[in-house]
N, C-alpha and C positions, 0 to 999 in steps of 0.2 A: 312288632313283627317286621322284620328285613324284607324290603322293595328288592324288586328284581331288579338287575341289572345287564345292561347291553353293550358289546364291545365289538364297535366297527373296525376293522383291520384294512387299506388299503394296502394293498402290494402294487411296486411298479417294476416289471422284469425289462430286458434288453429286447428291443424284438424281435432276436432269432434265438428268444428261450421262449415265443410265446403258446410254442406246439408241446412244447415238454413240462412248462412249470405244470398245469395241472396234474398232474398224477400226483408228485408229491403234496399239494395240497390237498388232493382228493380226501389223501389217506390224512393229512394233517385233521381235515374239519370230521372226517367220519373217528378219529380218536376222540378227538375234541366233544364231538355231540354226545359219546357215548356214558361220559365222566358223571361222577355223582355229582346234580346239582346242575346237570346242563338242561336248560330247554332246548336245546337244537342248537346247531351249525351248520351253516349251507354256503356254498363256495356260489361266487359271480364274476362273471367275466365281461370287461364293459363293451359292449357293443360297437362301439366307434374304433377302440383301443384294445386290441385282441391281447398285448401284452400285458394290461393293467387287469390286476384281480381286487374283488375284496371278499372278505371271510365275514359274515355277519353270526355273531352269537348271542343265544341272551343264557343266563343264570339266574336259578331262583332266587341267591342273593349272592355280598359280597364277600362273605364268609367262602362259599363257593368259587365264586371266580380268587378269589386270594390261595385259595389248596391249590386250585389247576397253575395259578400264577407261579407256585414254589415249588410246582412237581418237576419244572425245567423245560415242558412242552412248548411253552410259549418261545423259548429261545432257539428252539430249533425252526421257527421260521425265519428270523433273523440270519440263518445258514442255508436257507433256501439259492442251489445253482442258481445264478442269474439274475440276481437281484440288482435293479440300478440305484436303488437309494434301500435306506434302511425304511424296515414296515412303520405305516404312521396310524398309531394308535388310539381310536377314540372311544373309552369309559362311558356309557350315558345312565343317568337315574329317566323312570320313566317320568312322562311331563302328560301326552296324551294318547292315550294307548286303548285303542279299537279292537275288537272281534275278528281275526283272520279267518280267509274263507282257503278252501282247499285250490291250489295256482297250479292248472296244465302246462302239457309242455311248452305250450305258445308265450306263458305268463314274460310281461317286463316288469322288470326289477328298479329303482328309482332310489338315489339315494342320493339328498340331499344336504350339505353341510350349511347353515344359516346362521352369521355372524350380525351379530349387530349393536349399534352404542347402547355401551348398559344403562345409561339414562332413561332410553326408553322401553327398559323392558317389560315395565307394567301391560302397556298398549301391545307390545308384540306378543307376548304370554297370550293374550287375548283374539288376537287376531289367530295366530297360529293352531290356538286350540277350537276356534270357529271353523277354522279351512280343514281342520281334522276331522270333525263331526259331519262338516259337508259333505268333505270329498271322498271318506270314509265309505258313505251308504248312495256314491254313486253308481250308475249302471257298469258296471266291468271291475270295478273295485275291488278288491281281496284285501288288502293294508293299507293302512294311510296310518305310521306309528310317529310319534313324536318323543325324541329322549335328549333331554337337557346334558348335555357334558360336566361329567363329574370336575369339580372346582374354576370350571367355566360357566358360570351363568348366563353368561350370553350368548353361548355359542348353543346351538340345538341341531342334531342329526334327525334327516324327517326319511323316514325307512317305507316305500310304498311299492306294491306291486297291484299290477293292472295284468286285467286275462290276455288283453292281446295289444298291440300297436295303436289301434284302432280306440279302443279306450280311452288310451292313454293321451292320443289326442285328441280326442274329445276335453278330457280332462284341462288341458294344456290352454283351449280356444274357451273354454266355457267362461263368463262374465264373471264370477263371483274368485275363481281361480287370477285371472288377467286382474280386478280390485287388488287381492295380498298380496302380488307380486308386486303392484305400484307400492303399496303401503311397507312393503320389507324395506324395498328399495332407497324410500327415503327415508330410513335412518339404517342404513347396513353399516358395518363396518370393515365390510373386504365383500369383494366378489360373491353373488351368488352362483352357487358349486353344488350343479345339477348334474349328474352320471347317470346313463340309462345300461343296463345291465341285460344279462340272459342268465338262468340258472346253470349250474354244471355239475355241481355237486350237492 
């Protein structure tokens, strides 16, 4: 049976496209979520970076994301007004993957990109899917998802939403959080690439 699969879309527009890109993405992820074979699409807009979006989707499998890939939809965000770079695409198979709760209008969105030397990826596997189950079933929690990047193994998209601010840093200060961060740390292999998000679509 075919694993789902998850495709993080970063958009970076100009910052005087940051009041207009939405609407066409609105309609871009509500096409997208509708497709046979979609579990959802939901647009996010980053918090600090009012012109940066991302699109998070998952599929029940890759048979699905591969239709919607050749139907030409995907290319029309690539022609999205206002783009300052082309969209940066990240594929993931799931790695550790929790029970989502229902996120208010308050909810933060978190999306983390995690590189690290494939030498150690036994240990990070392990560590990562510890911080999952942790942080997963803490107070405010909704997600805490973990998705290995398809023919990158070492690189992991960690996908989390918290109910409010408040949560999240709780999250952020708690002891067992502040451990993995050291432990990523020392063996990363590029920057840890945290974005904190609001829903929009």
């Amino acid at each position: 049976m075919s694993e789902s699969v998850s495709v993080v879309t970063y958009l970076d527009f100009g910052p005087s496209f940051a009041q207009t890109a939405p609407t066409g993405l609105r309609a871009w992820a509500a096409g997208a979520g509708s497709q046979s074979g979609a579990d959802g699409a939901i647009l996010l807009n980053e918090v600090s970076r009012s012109e940066r979006f991302a699109l998070v989707e998952t599929w029940t499998d890759q048979e699905s994301l591969n239709a919607h890939q050749t139907s030409g939809a995907r290319q029309e965000l690539s022609k999205a007004t206002g783009l300052a770079a082309p969209p940066d695409e990240r594929v993931g198979e799931p790695f550790s993957i929790g029970s989502a709760r229902p996120a208010g209008p308050g909810a933060l969105y978190v999306l983390v990109h995690v590189d690290v030397i494939p030498l150690n990826l036994g240990a990070v596997g392990e560590w990562l899917k510890a911080e999952s189950e942790l942080a997963g079933s803490a107070s405010g929690a909704l997600q805490y998802d973990v998705w290995r990047q398809v023919g990158r193994p070492n690189h992991f998209t960690v996908i989390q939403a918290w109910a409010d601010s408040e949560a999240y840093a709780r999250h952020v200060e708690a002891a067992p959080t502040r451990a993995f961060r050291a432990n990523v740390m020392s063996v990363k292999g590029a920057l840890y690439d945290e974005r904190l998000y609001r829903r929009v679509a």
